[in-house]
N, C-alpha and C positions, 0 to 999 in steps of 0.2 A: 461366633466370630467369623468361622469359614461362609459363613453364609451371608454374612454381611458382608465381608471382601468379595465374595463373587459377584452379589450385588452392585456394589460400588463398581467393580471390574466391567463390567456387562455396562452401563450407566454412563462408560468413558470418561471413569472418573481420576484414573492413570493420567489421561493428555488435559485433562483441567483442571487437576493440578499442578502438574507442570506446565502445563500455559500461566497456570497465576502466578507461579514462583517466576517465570521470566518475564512477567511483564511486571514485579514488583523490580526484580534487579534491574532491567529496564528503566524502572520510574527513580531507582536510585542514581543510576548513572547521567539520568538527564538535571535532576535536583544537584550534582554536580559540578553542572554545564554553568558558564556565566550568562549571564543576558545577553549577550553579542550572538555568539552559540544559538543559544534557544531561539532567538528569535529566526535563525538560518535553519534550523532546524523544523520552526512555524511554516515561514514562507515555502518549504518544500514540500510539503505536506497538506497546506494550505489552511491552515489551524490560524487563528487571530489571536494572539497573542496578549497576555498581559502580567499579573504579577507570576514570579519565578515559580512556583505553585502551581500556580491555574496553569501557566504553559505546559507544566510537564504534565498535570492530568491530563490535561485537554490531546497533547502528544502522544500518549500512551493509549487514548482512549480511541482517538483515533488511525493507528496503528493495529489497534487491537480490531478495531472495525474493518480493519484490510486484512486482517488475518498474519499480521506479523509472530503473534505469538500461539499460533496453530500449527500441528504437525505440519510440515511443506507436502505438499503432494501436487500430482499433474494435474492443473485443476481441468474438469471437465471430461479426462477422458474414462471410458468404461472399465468400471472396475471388474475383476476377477476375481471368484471366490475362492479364497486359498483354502485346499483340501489337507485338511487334518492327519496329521502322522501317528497311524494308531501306535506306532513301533514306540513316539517318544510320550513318555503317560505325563509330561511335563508340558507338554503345548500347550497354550493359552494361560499358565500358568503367571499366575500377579510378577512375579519377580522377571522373569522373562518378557513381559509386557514393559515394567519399568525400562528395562538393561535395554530390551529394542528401540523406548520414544529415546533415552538417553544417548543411544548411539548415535541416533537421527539429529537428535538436537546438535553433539558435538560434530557430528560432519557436515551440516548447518555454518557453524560458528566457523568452522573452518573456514568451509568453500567463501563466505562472507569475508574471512580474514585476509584470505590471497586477493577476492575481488578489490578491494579496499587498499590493500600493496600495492593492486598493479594502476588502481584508479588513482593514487599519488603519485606513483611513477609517470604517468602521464600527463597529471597536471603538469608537474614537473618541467616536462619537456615543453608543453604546450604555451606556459608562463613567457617561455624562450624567446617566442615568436613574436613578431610584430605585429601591431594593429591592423594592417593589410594582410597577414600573412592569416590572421585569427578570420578576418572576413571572407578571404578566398574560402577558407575550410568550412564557414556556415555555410556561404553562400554554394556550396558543393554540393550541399547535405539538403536544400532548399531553407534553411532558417533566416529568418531575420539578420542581416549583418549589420546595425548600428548600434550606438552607445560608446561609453567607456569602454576601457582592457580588461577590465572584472568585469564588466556585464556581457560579453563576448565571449571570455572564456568561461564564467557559468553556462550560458547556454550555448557553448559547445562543449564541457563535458557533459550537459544535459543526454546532448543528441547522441557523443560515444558511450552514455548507457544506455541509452534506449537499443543502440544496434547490438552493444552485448546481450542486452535482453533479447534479441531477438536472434542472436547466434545460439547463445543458449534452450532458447524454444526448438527452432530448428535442430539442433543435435539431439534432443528428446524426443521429438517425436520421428526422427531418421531411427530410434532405438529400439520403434514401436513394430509391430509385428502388420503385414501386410492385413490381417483381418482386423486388426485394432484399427488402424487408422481407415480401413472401410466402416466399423462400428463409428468412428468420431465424426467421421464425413456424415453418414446417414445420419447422425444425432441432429448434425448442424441442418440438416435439409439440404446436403450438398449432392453431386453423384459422386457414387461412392465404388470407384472403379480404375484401370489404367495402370502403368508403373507407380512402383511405390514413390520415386522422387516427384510426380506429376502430383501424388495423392498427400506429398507432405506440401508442397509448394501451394494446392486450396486450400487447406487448411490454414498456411499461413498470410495467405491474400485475406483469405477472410476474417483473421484474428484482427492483422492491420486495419481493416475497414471498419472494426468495432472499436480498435483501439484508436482511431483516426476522432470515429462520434464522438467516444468520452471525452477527447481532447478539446473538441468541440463544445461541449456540455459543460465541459468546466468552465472554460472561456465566458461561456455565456450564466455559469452560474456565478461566476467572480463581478461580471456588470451587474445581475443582480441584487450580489450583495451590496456591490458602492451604491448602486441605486436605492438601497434601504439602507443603507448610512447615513445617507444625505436627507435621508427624510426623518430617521430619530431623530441625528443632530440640530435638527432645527425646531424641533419640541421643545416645551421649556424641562425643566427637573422632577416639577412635582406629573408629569405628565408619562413623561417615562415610567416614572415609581406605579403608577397605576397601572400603566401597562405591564411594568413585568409581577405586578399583585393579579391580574385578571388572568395570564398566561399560568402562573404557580411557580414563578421562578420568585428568587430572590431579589430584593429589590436594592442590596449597594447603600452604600451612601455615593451619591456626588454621581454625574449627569454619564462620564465616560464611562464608567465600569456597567450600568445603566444600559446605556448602547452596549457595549461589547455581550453583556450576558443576553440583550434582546438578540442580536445578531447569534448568538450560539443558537440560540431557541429556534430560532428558524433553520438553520440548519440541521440541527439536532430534532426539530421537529417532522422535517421533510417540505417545510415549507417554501423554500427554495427552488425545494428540486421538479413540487409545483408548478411554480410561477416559472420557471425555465420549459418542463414541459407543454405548459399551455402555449407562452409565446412561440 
């Protein structure tokens, strides 16, 4: 038995199980959710939506492909190997491994619960404003200012998380040690030298200039999925069914659900991300 838990141990079989357990209460909390909900919860994410089911798998699965229900760590920077305490004969020790991903997970839950306080708190104020007032603050930030008074303040608490997320970056890596962020520099192919504030500031030009493309990529992978919309859609029924028999998906009854599962498929198959990088 001690041999098989150290195995399992070794294996990281600690954080995948607790990853499964929260992305099952995760897929509880979204099966929950009404359709209103879910569907806000689709479009953010970028998941196609359909019956209350498929969205919360589709949700959770995709979630889970971004690493929501992964230990949180700094992604990318160099790790160090933490040296062993010969004093404590309990280090590495299963129960201690749980009590650590656990502690992680609930200062997680936390630090998410206050973001989320202070992300209503702001709506809040934000709702306040006037239609002009909503546009001066995108057009501040350089975003799009038209539309409705929901679709202005969507994409302007869009843009004040994105700059928390990048407040919060910036504070982690100020927390980093002057040879660390030389290690992350030379990772990236940067120079890897100067004041530490000079050496957080490339780092974070250049996270932005990756995070800039993807934004870009999506952009252009959302054209192509309406661009393969419009082209199942206008298949007939038994045509679709072929195709998602030749693919290995399931073929549905009836022409929409049809399309919607071809559309995962290519997604889910990388077919998209293809035809985005070829164009």
């Amino acid at each position: 038995v001690e041999l098989l838990l150290k195995a399992w141990q070794e294996a990281d079989g600690v954080n995948r199980g607790l990853r499964e357990m929260r992305r099952e209460e995760r897929e509880r909390e979204l099966l929950g959710m009404d359709k209103a909900a879910l569907r806000e919860v689709c479009e953010r994410l970028g998941v196609v939506p359909y019956a209350r089911e498929i969205m919360a798998e589709r949700i959770t699965r995709r979630e889970s492909e971004a690493g929501r229900f992964s230990r949180p760590v700094l992604e990318q920077e160099p790790k160090q190997e933490a040296k062993p305490d010969k004093k404590d004969k309990k280090a590495g020790d299963l129960v201690d491994t749980l009590l650590a991903s656990e502690a992680t997970r609930k200062a997680e839950l936390e630090r998410n619960r206050k973001q989320e306080e202070a992300l209503a708190k702001k709506v809040k104020e934000l709702r306040a404003m006037s239609v002009e007032e909503l546009k001066k603050q995108l057009a501040r930030r350089g975003r799009e200012a038209s539309g409705k008074k929901e679709e202005l303040l969507e994409a302007l608490c869009g843009a004040l998380r994105e700059e928390e997320a990048v407040e919060a970056r910036r504070a982690a890596l100020r927390a980093l040690g002057a040879e660390e962020l030389k290690a992350a520099l030379a990772a990236r192919g940067l120079e890897a030298g100067g004041k530490k504030e000079a050496m957080v500031e490339a780092l974070m030009a250049r996270e932005a200039a990756l995070a800039d493309e993807a934004r870009r990529f999506e952009e252009r992978a959302g054209e192509v999925l309406q661009q393969k919309r419009e082209e199942l859609e206008a298949k007939t029924a038994a045509e679709l069914k072929d195709l998602c028999a030749s693919k290995g998906l399931k073929v549905g009854v009836g022409k929409e659900e049809r399309v919607e599962r071809l559309l995962e498929g290519a997604r889910a198959g990388g077919e998209v991300d293809r035809l985005v990088a070829a164009g």
